[in-house]
Structures are given as structure tokens and as C-alpha cells.
C-alpha positions as CSV (number, residue, x, y, z in Angstrom):
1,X,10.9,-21.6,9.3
2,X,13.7,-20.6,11.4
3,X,15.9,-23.1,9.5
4,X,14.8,-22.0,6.4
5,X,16.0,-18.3,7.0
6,X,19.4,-19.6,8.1
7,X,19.8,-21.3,4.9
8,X,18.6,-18.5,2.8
9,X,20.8,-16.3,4.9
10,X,24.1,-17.9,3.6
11,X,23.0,-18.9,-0.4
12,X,24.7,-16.9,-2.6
13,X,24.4,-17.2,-6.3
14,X,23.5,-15.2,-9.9
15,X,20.3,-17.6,-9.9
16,X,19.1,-17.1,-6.1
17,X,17.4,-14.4,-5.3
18,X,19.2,-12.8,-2.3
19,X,17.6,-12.6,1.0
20,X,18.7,-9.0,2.8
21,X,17.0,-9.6,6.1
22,X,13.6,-10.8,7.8
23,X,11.4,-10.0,10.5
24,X,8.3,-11.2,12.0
25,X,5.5,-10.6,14.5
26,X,3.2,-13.1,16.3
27,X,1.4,-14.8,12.7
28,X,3.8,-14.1,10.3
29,X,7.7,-14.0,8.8
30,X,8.5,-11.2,6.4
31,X,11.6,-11.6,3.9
32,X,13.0,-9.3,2.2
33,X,14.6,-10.6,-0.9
34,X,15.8,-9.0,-4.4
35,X,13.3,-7.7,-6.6
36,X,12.7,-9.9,-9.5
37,X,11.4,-7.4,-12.1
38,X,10.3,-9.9,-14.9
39,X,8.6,-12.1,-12.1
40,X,8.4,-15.6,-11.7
41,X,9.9,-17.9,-14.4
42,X,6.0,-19.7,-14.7
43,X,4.0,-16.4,-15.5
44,X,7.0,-15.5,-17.6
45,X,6.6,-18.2,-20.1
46,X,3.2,-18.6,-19.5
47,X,2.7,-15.2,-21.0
48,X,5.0,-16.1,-23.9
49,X,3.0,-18.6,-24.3
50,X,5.8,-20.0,-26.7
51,X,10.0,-20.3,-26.7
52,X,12.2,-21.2,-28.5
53,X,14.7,-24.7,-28.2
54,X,17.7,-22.5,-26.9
55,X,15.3,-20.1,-24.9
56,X,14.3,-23.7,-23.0
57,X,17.6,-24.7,-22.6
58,X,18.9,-21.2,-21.4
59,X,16.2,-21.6,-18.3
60,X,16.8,-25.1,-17.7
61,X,20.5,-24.3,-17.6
62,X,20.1,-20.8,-15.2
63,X,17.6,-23.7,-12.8
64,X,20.1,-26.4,-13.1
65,X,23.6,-23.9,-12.0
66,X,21.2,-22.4,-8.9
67,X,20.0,-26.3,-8.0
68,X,23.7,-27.5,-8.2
69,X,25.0,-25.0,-6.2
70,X,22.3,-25.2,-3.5
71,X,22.9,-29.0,-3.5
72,X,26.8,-28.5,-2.9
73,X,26.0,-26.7,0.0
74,X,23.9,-30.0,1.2
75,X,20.6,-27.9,0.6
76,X,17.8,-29.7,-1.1
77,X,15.2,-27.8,-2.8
């Protein structure tokens, strides 16, 4: 987990939720990232239930800048 931190630690990007710190105690790691107020892509669209052609593309392009720039960076997701 330790190596994931480090790596969140340093992302930065419009598309990547920022991390601001972390802590932990003997069972667990807390984050503490940017609030996504619309929550998670999935439940978004799954309570649209429909979208539109450009809608799709407009999330597959928003998924596809954040995955390019983690990949630059040598990060794999």
C-alpha cells in the first residue's frame, strides 16, 4: 500500500482525484482525497440509465486524458 500512496502522492491531473494526505493505525490506511460530489462515474450512468453518443464520448475522453497521463508517468492502472 505504501507504494500506492507514493504514487497517488505525486498524480496530478483535472481527471484524478487529488490525494491531500493519509494516515493509518494498526488494520487500516485512511486517504483523504477530493470530494467527488456526483460520485462514481458507474452509479452516475447507471442512474441515467441512458446517454447520449457525445455524452459517451465526453467520459471515455475525460478516462482516456487521466489514463494517458498516469501512463506517462510509467503508472499503470
Amino acid at each position: 500500500m505504501a507504494r500506492e500512496i507514493k504514487i497517488y502522492s505525486f498524480l496530478n491531473h483535472p481527471n484524478i482525484n487529488q490525494m491531500y494526505g493519509f494516515s493509518w493505525d494498526d488494520k487500516h490506511i485512511y486517504l483523504l482525497l477530493e470530494l467527488c460530489s456526483d460520485g462514481e462515474v458507474f452509479k452516475i450512468l447507471k442512474k441515467r440509465r441512458r446517454t447520449t453518443e457525445k455524452q459517451a464520448a465526453f467520459i471515455i475522453k475525460q478516462m482516456v486524458d487521466a489514463l494517458s497521463a498516469m501512463h506517462s508517468l510509467n503508472v499503470i492502472h
